[in-house]
PyMOL Python script that loads the backbone (N, CA, C, O; Angstrom):
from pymol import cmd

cmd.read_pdbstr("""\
ATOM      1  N   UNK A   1      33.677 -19.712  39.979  1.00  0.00           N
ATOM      2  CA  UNK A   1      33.451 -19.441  41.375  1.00  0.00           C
ATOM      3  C   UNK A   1      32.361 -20.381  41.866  1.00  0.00           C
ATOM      4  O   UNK A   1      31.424 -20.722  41.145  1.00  0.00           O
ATOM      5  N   UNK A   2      32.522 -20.797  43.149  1.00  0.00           N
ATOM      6  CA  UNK A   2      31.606 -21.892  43.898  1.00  0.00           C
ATOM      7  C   UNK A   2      31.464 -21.477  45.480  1.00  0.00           C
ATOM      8  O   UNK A   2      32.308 -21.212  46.336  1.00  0.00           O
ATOM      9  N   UNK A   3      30.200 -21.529  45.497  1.00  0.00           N
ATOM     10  CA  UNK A   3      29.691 -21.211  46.872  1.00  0.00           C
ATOM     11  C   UNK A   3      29.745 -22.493  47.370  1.00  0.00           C
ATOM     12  O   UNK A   3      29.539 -23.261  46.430  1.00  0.00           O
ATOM     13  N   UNK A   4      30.016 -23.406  48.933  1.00  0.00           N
ATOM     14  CA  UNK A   4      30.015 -24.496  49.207  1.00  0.00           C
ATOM     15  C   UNK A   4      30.025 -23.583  51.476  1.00  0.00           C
ATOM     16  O   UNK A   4      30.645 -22.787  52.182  1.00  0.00           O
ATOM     17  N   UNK A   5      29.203 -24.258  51.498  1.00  0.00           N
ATOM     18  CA  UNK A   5      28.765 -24.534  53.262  1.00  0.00           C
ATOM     19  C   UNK A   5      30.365 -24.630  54.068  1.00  0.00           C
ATOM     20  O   UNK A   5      31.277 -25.032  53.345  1.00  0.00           O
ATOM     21  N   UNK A   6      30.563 -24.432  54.884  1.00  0.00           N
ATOM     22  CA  UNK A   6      31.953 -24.408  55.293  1.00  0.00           C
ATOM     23  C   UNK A   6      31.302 -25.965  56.668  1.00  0.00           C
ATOM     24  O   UNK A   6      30.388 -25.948  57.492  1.00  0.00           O
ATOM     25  N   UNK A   7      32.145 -26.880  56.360  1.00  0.00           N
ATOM     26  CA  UNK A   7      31.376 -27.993  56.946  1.00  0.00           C
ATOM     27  C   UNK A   7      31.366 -27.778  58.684  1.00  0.00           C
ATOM     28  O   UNK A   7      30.362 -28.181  59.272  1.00  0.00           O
ATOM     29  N   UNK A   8      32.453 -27.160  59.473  1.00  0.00           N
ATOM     30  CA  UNK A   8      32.625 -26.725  60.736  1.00  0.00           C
ATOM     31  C   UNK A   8      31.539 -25.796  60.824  1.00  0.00           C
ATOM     32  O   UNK A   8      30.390 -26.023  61.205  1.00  0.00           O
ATOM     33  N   UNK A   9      32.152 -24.485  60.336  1.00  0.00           N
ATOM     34  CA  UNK A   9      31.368 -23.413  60.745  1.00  0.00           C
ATOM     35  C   UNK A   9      29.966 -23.213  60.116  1.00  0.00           C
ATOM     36  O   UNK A   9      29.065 -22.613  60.703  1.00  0.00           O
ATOM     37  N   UNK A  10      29.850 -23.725  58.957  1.00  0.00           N
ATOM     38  CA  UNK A  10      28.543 -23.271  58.328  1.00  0.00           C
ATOM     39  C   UNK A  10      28.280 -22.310  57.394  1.00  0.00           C
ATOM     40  O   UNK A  10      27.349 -22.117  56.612  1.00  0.00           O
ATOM     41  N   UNK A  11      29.504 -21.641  57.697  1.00  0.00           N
ATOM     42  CA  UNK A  11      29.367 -20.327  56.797  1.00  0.00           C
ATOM     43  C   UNK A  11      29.091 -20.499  55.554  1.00  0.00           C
ATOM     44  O   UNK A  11      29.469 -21.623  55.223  1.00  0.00           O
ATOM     45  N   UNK A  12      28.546 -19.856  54.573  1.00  0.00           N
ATOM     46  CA  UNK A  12      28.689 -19.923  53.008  1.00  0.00           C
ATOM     47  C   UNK A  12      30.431 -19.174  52.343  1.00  0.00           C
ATOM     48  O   UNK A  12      30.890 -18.033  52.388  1.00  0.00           O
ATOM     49  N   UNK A  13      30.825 -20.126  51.931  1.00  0.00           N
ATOM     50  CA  UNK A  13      32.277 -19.605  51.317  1.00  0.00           C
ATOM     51  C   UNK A  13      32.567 -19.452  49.701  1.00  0.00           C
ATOM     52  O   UNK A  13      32.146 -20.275  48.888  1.00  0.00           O
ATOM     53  N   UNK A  14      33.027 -18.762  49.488  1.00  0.00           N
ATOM     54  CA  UNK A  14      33.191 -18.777  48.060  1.00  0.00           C
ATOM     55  C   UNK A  14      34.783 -18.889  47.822  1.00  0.00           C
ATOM     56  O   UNK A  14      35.673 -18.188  48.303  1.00  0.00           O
ATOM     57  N   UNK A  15      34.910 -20.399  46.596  1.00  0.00           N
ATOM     58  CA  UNK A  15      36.292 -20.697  46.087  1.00  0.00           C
ATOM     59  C   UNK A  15      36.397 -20.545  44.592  1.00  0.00           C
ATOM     60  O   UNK A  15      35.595 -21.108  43.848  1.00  0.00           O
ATOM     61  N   UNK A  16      37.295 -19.853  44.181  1.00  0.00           N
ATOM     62  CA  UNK A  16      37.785 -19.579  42.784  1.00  0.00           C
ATOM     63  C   UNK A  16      38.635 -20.602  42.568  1.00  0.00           C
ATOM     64  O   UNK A  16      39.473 -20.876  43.428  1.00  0.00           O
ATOM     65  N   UNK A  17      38.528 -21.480  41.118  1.00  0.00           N
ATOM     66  CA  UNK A  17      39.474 -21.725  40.316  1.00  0.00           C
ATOM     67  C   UNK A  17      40.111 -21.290  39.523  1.00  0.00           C
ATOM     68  O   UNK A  17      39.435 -20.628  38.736  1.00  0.00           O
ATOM     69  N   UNK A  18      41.933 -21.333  39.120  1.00  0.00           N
ATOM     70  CA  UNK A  18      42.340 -20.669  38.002  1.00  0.00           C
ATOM     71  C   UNK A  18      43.125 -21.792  37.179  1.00  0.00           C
ATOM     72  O   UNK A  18      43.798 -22.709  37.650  1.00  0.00           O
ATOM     73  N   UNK A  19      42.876 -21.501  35.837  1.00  0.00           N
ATOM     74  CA  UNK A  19      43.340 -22.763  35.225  1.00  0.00           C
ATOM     75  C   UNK A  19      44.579 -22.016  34.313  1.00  0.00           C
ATOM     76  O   UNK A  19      44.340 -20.916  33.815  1.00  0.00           O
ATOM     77  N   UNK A  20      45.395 -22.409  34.193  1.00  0.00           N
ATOM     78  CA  UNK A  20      46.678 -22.070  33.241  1.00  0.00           C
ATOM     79  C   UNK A  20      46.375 -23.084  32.062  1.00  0.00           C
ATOM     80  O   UNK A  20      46.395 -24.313  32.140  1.00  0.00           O
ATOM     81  N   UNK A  21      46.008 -22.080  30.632  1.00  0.00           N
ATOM     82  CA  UNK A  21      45.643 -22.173  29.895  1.00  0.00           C
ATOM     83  C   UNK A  21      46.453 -21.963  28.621  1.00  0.00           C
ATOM     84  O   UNK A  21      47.010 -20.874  28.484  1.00  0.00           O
ATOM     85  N   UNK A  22      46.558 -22.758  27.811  1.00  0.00           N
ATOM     86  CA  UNK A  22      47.643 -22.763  26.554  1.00  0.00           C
ATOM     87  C   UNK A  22      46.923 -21.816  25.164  1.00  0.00           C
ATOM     88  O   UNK A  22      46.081 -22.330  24.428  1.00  0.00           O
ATOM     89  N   UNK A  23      47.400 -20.441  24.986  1.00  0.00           N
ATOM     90  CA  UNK A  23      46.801 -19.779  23.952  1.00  0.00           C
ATOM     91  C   UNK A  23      47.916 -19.851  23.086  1.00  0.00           C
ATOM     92  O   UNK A  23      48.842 -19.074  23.318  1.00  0.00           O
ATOM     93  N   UNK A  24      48.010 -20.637  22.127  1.00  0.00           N
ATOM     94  CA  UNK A  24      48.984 -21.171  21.165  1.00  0.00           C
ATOM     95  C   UNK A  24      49.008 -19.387  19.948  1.00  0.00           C
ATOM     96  O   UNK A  24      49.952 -18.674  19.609  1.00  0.00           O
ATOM     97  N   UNK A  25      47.060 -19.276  19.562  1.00  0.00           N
ATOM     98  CA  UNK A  25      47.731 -18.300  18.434  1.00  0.00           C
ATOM     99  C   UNK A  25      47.913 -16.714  19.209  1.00  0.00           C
ATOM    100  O   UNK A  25      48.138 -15.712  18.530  1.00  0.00           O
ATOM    101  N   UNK A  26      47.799 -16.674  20.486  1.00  0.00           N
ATOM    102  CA  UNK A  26      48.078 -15.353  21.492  1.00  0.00           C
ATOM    103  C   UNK A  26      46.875 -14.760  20.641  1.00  0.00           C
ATOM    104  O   UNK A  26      47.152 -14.001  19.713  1.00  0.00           O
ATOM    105  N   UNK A  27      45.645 -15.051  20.898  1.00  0.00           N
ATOM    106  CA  UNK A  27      44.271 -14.564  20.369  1.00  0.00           C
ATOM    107  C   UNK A  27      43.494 -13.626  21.688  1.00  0.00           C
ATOM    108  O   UNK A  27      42.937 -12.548  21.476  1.00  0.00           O
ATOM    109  N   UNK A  28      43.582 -14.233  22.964  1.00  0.00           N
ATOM    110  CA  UNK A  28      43.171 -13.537  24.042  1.00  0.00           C
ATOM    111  C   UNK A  28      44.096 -12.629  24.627  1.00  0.00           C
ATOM    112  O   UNK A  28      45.325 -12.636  24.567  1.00  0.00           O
ATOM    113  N   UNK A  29      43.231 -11.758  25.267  1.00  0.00           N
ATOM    114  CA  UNK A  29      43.613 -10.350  26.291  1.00  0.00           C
ATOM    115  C   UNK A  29      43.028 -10.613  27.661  1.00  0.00           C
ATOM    116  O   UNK A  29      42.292 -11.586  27.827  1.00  0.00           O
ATOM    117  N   UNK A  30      43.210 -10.102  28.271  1.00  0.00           N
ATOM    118  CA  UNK A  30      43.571  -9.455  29.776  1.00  0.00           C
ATOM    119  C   UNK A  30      41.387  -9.388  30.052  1.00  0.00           C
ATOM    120  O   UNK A  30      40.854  -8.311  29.784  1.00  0.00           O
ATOM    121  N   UNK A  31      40.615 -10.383  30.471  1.00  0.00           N
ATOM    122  CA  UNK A  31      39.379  -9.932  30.502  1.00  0.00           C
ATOM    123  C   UNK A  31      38.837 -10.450  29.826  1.00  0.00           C
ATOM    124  O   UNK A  31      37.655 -10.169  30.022  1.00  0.00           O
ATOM    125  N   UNK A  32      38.947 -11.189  28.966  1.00  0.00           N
ATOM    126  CA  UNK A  32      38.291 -11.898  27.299  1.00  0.00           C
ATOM    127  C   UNK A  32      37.657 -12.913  27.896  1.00  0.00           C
ATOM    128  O   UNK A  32      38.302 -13.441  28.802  1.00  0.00           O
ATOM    129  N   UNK A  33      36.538 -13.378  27.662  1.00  0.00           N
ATOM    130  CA  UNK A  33      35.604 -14.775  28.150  1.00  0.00           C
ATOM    131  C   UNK A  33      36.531 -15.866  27.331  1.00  0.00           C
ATOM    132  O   UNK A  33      37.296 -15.519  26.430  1.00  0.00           O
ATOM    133  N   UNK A  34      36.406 -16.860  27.645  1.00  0.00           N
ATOM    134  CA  UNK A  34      36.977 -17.664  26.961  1.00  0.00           C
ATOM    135  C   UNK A  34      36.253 -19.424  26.974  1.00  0.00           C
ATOM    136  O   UNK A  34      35.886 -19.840  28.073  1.00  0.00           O
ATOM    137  N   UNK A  35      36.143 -20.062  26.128  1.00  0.00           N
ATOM    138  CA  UNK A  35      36.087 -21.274  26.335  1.00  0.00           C
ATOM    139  C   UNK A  35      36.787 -21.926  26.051  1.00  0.00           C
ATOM    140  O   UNK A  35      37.091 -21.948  24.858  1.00  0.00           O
ATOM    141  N   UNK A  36      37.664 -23.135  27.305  1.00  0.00           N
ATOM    142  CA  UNK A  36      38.858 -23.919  27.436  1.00  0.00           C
ATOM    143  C   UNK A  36      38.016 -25.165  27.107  1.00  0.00           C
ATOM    144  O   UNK A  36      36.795 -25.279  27.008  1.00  0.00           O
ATOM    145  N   UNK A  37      39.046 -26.104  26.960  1.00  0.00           N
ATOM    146  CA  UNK A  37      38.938 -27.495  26.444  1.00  0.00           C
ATOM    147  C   UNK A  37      40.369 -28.535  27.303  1.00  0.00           C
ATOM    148  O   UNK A  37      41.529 -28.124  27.261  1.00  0.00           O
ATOM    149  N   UNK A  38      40.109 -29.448  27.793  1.00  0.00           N
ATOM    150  CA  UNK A  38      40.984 -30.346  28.289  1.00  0.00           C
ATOM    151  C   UNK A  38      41.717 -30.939  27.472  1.00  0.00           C
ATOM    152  O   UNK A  38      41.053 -31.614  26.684  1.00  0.00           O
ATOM    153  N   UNK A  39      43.012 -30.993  27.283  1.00  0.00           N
ATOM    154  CA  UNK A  39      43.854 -31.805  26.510  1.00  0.00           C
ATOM    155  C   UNK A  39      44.985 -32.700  27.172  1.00  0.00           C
ATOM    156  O   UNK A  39      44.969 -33.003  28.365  1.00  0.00           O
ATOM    157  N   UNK A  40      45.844 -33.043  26.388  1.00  0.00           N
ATOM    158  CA  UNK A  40      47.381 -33.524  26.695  1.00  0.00           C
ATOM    159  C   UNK A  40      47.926 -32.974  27.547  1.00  0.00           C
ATOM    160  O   UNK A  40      48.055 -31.840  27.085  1.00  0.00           O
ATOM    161  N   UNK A  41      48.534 -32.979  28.912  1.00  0.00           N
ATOM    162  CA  UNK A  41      49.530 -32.404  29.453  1.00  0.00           C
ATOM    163  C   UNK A  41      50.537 -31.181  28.364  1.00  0.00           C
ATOM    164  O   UNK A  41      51.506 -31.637  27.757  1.00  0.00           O
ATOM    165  N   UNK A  42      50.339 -30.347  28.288  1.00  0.00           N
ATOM    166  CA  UNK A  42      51.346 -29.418  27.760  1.00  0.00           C
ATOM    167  C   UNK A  42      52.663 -29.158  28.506  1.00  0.00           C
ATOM    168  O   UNK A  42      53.662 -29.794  28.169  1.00  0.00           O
ATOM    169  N   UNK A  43      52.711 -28.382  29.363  1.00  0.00           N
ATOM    170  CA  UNK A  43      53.718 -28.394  30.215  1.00  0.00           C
ATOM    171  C   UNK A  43      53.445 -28.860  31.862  1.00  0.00           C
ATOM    172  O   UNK A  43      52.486 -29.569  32.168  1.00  0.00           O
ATOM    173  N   UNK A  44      54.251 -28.444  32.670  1.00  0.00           N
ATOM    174  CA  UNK A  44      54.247 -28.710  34.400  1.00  0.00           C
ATOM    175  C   UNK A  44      52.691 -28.832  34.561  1.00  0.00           C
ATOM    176  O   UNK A  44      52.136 -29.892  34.852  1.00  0.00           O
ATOM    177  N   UNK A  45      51.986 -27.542  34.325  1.00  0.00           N
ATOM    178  CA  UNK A  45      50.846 -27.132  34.694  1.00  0.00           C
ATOM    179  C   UNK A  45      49.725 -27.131  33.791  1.00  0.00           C
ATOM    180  O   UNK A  45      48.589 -27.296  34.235  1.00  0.00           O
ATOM    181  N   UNK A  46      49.955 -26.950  32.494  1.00  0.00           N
ATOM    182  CA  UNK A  46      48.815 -26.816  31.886  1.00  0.00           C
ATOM    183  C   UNK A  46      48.739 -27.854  30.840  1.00  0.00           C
ATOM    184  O   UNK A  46      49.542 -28.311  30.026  1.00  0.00           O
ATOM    185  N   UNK A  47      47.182 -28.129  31.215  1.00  0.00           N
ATOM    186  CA  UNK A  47      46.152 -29.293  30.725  1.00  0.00           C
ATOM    187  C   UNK A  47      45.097 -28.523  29.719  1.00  0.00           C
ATOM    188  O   UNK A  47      44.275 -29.148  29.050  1.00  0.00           O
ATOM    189  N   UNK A  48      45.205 -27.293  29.699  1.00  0.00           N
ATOM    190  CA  UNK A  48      43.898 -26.925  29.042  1.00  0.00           C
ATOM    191  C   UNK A  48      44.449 -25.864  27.925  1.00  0.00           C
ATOM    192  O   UNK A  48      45.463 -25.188  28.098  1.00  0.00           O
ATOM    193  N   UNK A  49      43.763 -25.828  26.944  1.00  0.00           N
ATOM    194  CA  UNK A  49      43.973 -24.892  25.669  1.00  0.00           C
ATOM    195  C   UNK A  49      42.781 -24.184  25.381  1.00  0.00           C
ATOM    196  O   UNK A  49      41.798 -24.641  25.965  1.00  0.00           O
ATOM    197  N   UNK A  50      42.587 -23.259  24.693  1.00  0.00           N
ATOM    198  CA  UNK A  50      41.800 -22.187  24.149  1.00  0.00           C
ATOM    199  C   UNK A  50      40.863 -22.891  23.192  1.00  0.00           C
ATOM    200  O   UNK A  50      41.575 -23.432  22.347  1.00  0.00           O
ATOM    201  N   UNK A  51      39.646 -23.116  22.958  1.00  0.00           N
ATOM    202  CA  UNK A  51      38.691 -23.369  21.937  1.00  0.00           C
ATOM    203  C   UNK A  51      38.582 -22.536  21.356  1.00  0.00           C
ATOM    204  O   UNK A  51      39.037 -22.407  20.219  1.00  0.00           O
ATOM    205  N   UNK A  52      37.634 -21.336  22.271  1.00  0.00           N
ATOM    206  CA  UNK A  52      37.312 -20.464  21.478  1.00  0.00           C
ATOM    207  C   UNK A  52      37.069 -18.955  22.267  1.00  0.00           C
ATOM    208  O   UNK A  52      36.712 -19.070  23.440  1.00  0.00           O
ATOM    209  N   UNK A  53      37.226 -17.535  21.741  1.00  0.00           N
ATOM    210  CA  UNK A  53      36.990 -16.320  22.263  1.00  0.00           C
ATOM    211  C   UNK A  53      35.747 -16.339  21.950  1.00  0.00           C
ATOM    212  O   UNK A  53      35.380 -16.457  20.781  1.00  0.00           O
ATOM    213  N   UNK A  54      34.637 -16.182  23.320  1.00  0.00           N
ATOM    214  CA  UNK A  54      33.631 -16.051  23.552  1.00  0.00           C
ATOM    215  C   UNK A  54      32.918 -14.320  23.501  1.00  0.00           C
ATOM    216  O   UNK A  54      31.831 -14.082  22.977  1.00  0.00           O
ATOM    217  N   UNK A  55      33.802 -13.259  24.162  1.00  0.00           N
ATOM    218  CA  UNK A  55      33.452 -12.013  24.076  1.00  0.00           C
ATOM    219  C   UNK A  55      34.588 -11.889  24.803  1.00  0.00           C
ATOM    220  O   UNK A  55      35.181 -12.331  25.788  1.00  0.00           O
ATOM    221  N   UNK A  56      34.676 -10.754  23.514  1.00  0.00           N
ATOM    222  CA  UNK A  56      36.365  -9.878  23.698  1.00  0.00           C
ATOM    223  C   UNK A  56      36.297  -8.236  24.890  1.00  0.00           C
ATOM    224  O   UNK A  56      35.303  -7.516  24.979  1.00  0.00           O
ATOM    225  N   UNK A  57      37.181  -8.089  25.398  1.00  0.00           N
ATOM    226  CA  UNK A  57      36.715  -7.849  26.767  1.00  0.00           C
ATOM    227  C   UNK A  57      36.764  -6.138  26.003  1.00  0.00           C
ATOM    228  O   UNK A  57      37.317  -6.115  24.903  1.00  0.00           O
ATOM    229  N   UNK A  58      36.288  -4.933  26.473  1.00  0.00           N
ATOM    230  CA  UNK A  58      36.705  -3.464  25.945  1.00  0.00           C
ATOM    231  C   UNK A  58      38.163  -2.987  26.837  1.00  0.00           C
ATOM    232  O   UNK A  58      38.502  -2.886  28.016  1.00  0.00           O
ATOM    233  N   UNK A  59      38.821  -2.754  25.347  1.00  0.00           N
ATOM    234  CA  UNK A  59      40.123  -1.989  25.865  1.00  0.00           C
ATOM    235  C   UNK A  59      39.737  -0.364  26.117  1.00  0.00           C
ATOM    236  O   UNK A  59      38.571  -0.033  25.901  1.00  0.00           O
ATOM    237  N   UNK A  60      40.639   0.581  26.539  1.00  0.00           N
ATOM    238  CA  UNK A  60      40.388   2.021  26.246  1.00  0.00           C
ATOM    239  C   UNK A  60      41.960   2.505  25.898  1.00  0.00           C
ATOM    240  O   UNK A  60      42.976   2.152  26.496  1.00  0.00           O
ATOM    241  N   UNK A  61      41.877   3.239  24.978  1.00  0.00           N
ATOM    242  CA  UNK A  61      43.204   4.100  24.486  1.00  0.00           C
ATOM    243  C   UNK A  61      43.672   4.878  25.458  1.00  0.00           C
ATOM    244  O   UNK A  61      42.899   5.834  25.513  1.00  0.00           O
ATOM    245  N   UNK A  62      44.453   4.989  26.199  1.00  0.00           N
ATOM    246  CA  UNK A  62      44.982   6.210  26.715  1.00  0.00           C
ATOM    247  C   UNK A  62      46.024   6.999  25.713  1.00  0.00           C
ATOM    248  O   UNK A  62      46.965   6.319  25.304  1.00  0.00           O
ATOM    249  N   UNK A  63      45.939   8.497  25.239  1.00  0.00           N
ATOM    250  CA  UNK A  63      46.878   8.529  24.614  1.00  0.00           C
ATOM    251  C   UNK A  63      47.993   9.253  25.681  1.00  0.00           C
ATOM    252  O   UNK A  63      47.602   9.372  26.842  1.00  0.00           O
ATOM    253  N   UNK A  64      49.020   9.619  25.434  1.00  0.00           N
ATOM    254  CA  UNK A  64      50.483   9.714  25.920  1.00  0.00           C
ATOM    255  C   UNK A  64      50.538  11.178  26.234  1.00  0.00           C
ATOM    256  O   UNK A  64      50.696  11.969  25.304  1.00  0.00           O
ATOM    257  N   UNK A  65      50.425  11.588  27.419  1.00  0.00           N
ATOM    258  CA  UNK A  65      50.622  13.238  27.472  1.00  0.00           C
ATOM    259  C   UNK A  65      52.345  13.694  27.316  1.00  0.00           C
ATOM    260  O   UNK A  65      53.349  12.994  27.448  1.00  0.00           O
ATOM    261  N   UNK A  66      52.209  15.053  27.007  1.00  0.00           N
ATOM    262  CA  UNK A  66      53.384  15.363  26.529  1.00  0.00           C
ATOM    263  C   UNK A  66      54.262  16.168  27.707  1.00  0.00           C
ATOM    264  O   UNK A  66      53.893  17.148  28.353  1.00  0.00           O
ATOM    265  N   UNK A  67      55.409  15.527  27.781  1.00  0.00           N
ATOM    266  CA  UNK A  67      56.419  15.624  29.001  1.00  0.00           C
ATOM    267  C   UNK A  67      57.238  16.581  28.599  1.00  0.00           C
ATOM    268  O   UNK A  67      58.133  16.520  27.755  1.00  0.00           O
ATOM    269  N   UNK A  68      56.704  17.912  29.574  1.00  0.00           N
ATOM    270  CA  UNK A  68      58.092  19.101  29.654  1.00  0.00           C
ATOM    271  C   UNK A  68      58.854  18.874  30.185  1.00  0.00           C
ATOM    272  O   UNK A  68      59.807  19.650  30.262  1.00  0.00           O
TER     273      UNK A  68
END
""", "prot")
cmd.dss("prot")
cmd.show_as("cartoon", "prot")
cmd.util.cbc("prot")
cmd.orient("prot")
């Protein structure tokens, strides 16, 4: 995320990047920090692969209630 001056108005704006990211051994979840690395074109979109799981995000169990 990046805060940047809106050059007309002035405002302070905030822009998100999202990068489509190649997790080859399916090591990350849904929330997991991650550190990417630039590579080879993989496919259409993605340039970047997984280094490394930085902090693994907390899941919670729900268990399954029982349906009369």
């Amino acid at each position: 995320e990046t805060r940047r001056q809106h050059s007309r108005y002035k405002k302070v704006v905030r822009r998100k990047t999202k990068f489509k990211v190649h997790d080859g051994g399916n090591t990350c979840g849904i929330g997991d920090l991650v550190r990417i690395v630039e590579t080879r074109p993989l496919s259409r979109e993605k340039r970047w692969r997984v280094d490394e799981v930085l902090v693994k995000a907390e899941t919670v169990e729900v268990k399954p209630e029982e349906i009369e």
